[in-house]
C-alpha atoms as one frame of an Amber mdcrd trajectory, in Angstrom:
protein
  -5.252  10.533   8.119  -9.069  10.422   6.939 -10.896   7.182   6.063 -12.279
   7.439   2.671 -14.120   3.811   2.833 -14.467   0.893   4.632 -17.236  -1.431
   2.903 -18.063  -5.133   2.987 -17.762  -5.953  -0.679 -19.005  -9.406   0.167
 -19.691 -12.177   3.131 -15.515 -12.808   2.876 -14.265  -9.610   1.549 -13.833
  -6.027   3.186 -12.029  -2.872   1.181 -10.895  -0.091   2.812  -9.503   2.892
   1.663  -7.342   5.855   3.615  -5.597   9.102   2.865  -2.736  11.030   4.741
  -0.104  13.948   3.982   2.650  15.699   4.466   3.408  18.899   3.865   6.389
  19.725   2.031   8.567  23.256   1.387   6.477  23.351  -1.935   3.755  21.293
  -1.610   2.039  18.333  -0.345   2.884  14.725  -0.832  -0.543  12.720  -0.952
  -0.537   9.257   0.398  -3.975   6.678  -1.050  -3.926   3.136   0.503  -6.245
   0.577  -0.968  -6.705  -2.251   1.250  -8.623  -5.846   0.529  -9.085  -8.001
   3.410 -10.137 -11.524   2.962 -11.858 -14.683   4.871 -10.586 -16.593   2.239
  -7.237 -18.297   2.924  -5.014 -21.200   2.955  -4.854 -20.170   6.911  -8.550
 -20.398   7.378  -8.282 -17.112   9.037 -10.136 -14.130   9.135  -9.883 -10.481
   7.984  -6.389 -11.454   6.351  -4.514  -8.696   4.292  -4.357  -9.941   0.616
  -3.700  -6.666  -2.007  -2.397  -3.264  -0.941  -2.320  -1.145  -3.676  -0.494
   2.457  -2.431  -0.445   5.473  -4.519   2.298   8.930  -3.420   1.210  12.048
  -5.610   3.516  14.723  -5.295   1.441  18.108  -5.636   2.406  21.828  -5.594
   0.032  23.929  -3.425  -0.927  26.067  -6.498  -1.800  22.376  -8.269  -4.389
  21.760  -5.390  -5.739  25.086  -5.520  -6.382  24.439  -9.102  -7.715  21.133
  -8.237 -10.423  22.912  -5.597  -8.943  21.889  -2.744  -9.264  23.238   0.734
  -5.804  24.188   1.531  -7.295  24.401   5.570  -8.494  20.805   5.319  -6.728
  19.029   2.982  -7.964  15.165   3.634 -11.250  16.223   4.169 -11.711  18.259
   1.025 -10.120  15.655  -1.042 -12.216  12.808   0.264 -15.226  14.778  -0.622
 -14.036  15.157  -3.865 -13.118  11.501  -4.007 -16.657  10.618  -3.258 -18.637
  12.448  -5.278 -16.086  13.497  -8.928 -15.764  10.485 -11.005 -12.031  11.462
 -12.683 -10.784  13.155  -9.857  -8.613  10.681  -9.382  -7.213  10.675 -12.960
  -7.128  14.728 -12.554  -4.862  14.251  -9.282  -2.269  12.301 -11.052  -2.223
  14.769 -14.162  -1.407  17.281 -12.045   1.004  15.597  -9.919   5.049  16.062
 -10.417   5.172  12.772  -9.537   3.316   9.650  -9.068   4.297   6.473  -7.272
   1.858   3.206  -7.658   3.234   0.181  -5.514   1.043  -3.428  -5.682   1.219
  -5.874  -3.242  -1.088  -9.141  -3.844  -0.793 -12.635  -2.511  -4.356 -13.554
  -3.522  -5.321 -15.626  -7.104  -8.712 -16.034  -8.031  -9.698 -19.594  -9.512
 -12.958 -21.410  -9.935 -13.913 -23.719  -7.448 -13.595 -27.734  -8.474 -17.439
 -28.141  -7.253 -19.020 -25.550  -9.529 -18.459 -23.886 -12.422 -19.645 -20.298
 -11.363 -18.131 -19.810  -8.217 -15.148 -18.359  -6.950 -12.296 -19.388  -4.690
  -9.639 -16.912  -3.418  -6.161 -19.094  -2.934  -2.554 -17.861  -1.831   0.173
 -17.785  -3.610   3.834 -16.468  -3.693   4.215 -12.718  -3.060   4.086 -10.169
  -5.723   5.471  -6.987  -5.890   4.666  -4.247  -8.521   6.158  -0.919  -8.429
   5.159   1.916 -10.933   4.438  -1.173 -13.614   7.648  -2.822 -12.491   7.660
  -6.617 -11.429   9.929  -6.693  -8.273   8.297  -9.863  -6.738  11.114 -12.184
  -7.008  12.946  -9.559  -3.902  10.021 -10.981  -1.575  10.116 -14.718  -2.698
  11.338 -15.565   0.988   8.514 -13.904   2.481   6.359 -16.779   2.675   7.708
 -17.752   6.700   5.194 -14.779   7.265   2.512 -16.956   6.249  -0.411 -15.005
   6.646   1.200 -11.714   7.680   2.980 -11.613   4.090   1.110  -8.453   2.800
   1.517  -6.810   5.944   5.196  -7.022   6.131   5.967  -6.706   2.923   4.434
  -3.057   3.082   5.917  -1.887   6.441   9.078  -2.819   4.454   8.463  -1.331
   1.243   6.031   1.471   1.928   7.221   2.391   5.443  10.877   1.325   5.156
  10.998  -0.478   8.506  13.494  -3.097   9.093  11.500  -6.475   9.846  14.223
  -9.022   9.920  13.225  -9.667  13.895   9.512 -10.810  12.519  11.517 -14.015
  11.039  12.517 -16.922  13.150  15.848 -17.322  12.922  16.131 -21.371  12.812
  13.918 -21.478   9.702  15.250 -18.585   7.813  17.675 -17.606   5.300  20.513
 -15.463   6.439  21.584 -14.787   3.293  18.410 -13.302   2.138  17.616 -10.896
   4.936  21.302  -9.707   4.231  21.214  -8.768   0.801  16.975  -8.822  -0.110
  16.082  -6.696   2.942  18.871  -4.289   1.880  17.408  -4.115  -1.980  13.535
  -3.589  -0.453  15.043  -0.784   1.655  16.909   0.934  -1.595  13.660   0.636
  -3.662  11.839   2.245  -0.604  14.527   4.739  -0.864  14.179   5.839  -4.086
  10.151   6.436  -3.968   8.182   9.652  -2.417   7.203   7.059   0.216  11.108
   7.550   1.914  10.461  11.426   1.887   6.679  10.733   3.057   7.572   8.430
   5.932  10.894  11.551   6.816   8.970  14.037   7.167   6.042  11.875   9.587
   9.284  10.578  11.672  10.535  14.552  11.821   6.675  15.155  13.010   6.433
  12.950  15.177   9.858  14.359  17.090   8.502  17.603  17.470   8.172  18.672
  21.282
């Protein structure tokens, strides 16, 4: 995994941006997380995850080759690329086989009640995009997480992990990490993040 950026976009915001990849029987499978971290909060705390925006291209090795990159150093090559090509971004995805977008954002901008011109970041309920998809209303009982909504919601979604034992179990709803959980888990299932977060998990067992 390379770091592509990590800038202050203001006094209360940070972005950062990382790539990672797998390496499939044909191909890679390109992972792109876009991160906003914020000061700004109903918590008053700081550096709090408030939009995750992942992208999964699926790319033959002969589409990279095509796209100049370094088949030695993937990441590397591709961040370069990333920094200094304007559409090669938009050229990635045309020559993808597939391309997964998912959105996670529990942040709503609105002016502030004292002046006109500035802005306020404020929480709200969680929402969940997947490849132009509205799927928010599967994480309405995320907000016990307070804070740690965005975080959650991705190692469920993105990384498929099972986070029922991050809820307290005297203020939650049984119910919903029964069958909600179970319909995260399926959508995770049926993106290149499932095959992406295999074939780490396979690494990761090698001796």
């Amino acid at each position: 995994m390379v770091e592509i950026a990590n800038e202050q976009v203001n006094e209360n915001e940070r972005k950062a941006v990382e790539l990672d990849h797998v390496v499939t029987d044909d191909g890679v499978i390109l992972k792109l997380d876009i991160k906003y971290y914020s000061n700004l909060n109903i918590w008053k705390k700081e550096n709090v995850l408030v939009d995750s925006i992942t992208y999964f291209y699926d790319l033959s090795f002969r589409a990279l080759t095509r796209l100049g990159v370094d088949l030695n150093d993937i990441e590397n090559s591709i961040k370069e690329k990333a920094n200094t090509d304007m559409e090669f971004g938009d050229d990635m995805q045309d020559y993808s086989r597939k391309v997964d977008k998912i959105e996670l954002h529990c942040r709503n901008i609105a002016k502030s009640p004292f002046s006109a011109r500035s802005m306020v970041d404020t929480i709200h309920t969680l929402k969940a995009i997947v490849n132009e998809k509205d799927y928010s209303i599967r994480f309405d009982g995320f907000d016990p997480l307070k804070d740690k909504k965005i975080e959650m919601a991705y190692r469920a979604l993105v990384k498929g992990e099972d986070i029922k034992g991050y809820f307290k179990d005297d203020y939650y709803n049984k119910t919903f990490l029964k069958y909600d959980l179970a319909k995260i888990f399926k959508l995770h299932e049926g993106l290149l993040c499932s095959e992406f977060e295999t074939i780490k998990l396979n690494e990761g067992l090698k001796p």
